[in-house]
Every structure is written in C-alpha cells, then in structure tokens.
C-alpha positions in Angstrom: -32.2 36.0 7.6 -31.3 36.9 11.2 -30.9 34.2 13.2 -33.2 35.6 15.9 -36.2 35.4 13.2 -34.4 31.9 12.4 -34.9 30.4 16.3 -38.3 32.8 16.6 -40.2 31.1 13.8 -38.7 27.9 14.7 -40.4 28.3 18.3 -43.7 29.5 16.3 -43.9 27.0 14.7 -43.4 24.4 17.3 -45.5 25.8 19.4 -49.0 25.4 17.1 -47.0 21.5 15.9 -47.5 20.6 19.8 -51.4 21.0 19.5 -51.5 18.3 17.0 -54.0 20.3 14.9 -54.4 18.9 11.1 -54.2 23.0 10.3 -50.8 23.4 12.3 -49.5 20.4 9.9 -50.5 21.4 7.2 -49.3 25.1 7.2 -46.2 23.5 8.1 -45.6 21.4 5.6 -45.8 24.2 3.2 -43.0 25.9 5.0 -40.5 23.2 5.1 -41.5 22.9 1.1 -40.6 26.3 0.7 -37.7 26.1 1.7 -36.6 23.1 0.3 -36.5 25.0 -2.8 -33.6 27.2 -1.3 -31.5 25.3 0.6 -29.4 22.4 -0.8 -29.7 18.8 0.1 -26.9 18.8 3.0 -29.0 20.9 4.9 -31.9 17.8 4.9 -29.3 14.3 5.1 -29.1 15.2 8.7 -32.7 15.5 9.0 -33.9 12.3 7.4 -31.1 10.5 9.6 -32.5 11.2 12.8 -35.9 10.8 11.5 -34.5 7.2 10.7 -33.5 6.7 14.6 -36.5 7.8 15.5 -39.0 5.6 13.8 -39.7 3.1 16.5 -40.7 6.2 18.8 -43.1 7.5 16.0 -44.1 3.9 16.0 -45.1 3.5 19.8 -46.5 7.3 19.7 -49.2 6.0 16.8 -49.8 2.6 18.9 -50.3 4.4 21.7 -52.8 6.5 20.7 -54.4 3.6 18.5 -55.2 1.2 21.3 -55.8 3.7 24.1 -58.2 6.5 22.8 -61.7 5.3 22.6 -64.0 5.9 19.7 -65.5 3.8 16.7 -63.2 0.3 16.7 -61.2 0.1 13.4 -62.1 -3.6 13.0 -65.5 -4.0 12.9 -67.2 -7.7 13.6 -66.0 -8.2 17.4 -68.7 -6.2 19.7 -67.2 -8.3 22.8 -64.1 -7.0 22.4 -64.2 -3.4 21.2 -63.2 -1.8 23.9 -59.9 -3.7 23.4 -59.8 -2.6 19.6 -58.1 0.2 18.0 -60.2 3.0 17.0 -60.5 5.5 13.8 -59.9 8.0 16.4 -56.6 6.4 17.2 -55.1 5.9 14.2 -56.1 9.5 13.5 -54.5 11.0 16.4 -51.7 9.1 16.2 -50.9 9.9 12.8 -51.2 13.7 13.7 -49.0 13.3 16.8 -46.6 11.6 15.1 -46.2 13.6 11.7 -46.6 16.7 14.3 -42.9 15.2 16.2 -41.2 14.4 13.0 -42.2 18.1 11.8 -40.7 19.5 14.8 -37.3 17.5 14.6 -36.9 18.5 11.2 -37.2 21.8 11.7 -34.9 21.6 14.7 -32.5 19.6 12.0 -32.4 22.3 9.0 -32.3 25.2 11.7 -29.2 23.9 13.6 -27.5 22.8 9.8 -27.9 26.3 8.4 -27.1 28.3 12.1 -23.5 28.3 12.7 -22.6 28.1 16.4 -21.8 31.3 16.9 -24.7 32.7 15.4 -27.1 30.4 17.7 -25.4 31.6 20.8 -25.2 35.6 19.6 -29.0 35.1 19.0 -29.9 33.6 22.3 -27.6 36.4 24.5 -29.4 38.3 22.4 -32.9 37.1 23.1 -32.3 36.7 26.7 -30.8 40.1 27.8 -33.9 41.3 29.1 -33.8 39.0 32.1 -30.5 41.1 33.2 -33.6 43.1 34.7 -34.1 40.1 37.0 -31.0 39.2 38.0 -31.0 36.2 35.2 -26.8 34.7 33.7 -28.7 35.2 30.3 -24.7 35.1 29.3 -24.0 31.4 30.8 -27.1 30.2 29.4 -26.9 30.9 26.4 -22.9 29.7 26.3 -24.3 26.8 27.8 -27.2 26.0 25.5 -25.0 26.5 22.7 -22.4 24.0 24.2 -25.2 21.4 24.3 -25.9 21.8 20.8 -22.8 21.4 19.8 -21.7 18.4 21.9 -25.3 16.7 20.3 -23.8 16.2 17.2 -20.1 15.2 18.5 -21.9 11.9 20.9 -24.1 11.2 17.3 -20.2 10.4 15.6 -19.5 8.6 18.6 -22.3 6.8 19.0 -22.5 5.4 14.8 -18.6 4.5 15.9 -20.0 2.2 18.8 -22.7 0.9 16.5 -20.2 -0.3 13.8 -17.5 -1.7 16.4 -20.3 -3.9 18.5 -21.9 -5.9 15.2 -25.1 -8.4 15.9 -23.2 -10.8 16.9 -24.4 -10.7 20.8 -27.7 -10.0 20.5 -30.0 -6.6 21.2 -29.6 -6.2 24.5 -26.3 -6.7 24.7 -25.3 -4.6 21.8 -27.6 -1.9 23.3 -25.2 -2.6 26.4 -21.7 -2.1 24.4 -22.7 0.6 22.4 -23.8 2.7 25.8 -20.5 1.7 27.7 -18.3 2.9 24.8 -19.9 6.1 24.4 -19.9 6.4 28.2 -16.3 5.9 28.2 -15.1 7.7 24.9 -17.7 11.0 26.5 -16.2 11.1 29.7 -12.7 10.4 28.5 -13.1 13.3 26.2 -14.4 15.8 28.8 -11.3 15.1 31.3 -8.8 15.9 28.4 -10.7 18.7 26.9 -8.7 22.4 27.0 -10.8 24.7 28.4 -11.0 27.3 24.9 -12.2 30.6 25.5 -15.6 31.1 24.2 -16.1 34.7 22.0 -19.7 36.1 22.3 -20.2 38.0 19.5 -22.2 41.5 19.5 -24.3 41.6 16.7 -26.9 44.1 15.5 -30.7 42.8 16.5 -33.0 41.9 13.6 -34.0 44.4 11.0 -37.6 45.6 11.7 -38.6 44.3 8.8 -37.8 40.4 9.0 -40.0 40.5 12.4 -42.5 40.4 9.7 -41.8 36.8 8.9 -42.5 35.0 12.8 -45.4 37.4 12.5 -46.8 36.1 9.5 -46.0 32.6 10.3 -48.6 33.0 13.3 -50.9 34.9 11.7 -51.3 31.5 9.0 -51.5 29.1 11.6 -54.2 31.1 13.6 -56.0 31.6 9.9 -55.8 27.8 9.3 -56.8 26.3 12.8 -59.8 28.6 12.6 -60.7 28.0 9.2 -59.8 24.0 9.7 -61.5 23.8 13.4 
C-alpha cells in the first residue's frame, strides 16, 4: 500500500474516532482486526507499550466524564447528593472517549512501525505540494515533521534509561524529577553533538488510482455506520 493511502486512512479514521460515536468505534475496531491478521506481532509491542503509559490518562479521561456529565446517578439511594454522583451517562461517555484515544494511538503506533522514514516524509512532500501555490515550505515541513517522528522514539529509549537508573527509592515526585533532568540533559547534550546529515527526499510516484479506493471506502463505512447507529 502507498503510504499516502497509509497516512490518508489513518487521518479518516481519526477524524470520525474524535466524535466519540459508538459507530466510529466500532467500524474501527474491525479495521485494526483486519489487519492484525497481516501484520506480525512487532508491528503491535509498540502499540500496547504506549497504551501501557498511557493508562492513567485514559483513567482521568473516564473520571472526568463520570463525575462531571449529568444524567441518571450510577448509585442509586442518595437523592441529596446526586448531583455529586457519577452518572450512566458518564461512565458511557467516558468509556467511548477513552477507547476512542487508545484507538487513535494505536493506529498512530502500527502506521509509524510499518512506514519507514523515508516513506512518511516522501508522502507528506507529497501531500503538501499543493501549497507551493501559496507560497507554503511544504519541503521544510514535511523534513521537519518527519524529524519529530523520528526523535519520538529516540527520547522513549532515553527516557526507559532514566526510569531504570532513578529506582523508587526517593519517592514519586522525586523520581518524576530525576528521570526529567536526565532526559533533559542526555536530549540537549545529544542535539549539540549531533552532525548535521544531509536529508534525501525521495521522488516517488503518487498513489495508484486504484488504492484511493481504500480511504474512500473507509469513509463511506463510518458515514454508513453513524447513520445506521445514530
């Protein structure tokens, strides 16, 4: 597949996750299933690792919505204080929102493990080069966008490096502390030694006709479903 559909259907499918629609989940779901089935497990350990670090945001995203929208109260028995009780709504929403986020970050996971570098920052030039028009660097964005990418994963090593060398033994907060200062330090050290490497942007051919089909039909499902689902 062409990694223009790749970072296309990726952005489709975002798009409908940030509604928070049961439909948009769903539909999904089946996607991510699907392919499961052709890609191998190294392409979803990275995935369920940053799912990992993110539970205690899924965590306040669900509590959140639990306490704060107003509806039926969960707990029933306290009519004094169910306005201060979290709702059926709530935990709905909140388990939406939330299964909605990790969608999207796996997604974002499996797209970046199968996309080599180079083929992320041929796609964007390549997506971009209509703003030429406008006077738009489409070329320095997308070097730069691709950079970013690639310097995510180098802080992750360096920040699991700072998480084994602090320990527990000084508490939260101040292992929270270390670990920041040492990746502070071993970033910015980095960057000031770093040779400046020329950066190759490849010309590729655009996306055969055909594969367009994919995004396309990726839409045309979650339209189907939120209609169908309400």
């Amino acid at each position: 597949m062409h990694p223009v559909i790749r970072i296309v259907s990726f952005v489709v499918m975002t798009g409908f996750l940030a509604q928070g629609r049961l439909a948009a989940v769903l539909v999904a779901c089946a996607v991510l299933l699907a392919l499961s089935l052709h890609l191998d497990g190294a392409a979803w350990q990275g995935a369920w690792r940053l799912l990992r670090r993110m539970r205690w945001l899924f965590l306040s995203i669900a509590v959140i919505y639990l306490w704060l929208t107003p509806g039926t109260p969960l707990i029933r028995g306290f009519p004094s204080f169910a306005e201060w009780l979290p709702t059926v709504e709530g935990l709905w929403q909140g388990l939406l929102r939330s299964t909605s986020l990790a969608l999207m970050v796996t997604a974002a996971s499996v797209l970046l493990a199968v996309t080599p570098r180079d083929e992320i920052l041929s796609a964007l030039h390549w997506m971009l080069s209509p703003l030429k028009l406008v006077r738009f660097p489409h070329e320095r964005f997308a070097v730069r966008a691709a950079l970013c990418l690639e310097a995510v994963t180098q802080v992750q090593a360096h920040v699991r490096s700072a998480l084994v060398a602090a320990g527990n033994d000084n508490g939260p907060l101040a292992r929270i502390g270390n670990v920041a200062g040492a990746v502070f330090t071993t970033v910015t050290g980095e960057a000031d030694c770093a040779a400046c490497e020329p950066i190759t942007l490849e010309r590729r051919p655009p996306p055969p006709l055909i594969q367009w089909g994919l995004p396309l039909l990726l839409a045309a499902m979650m339209m189907v479903s939120l209609q169908s689902l309400g």
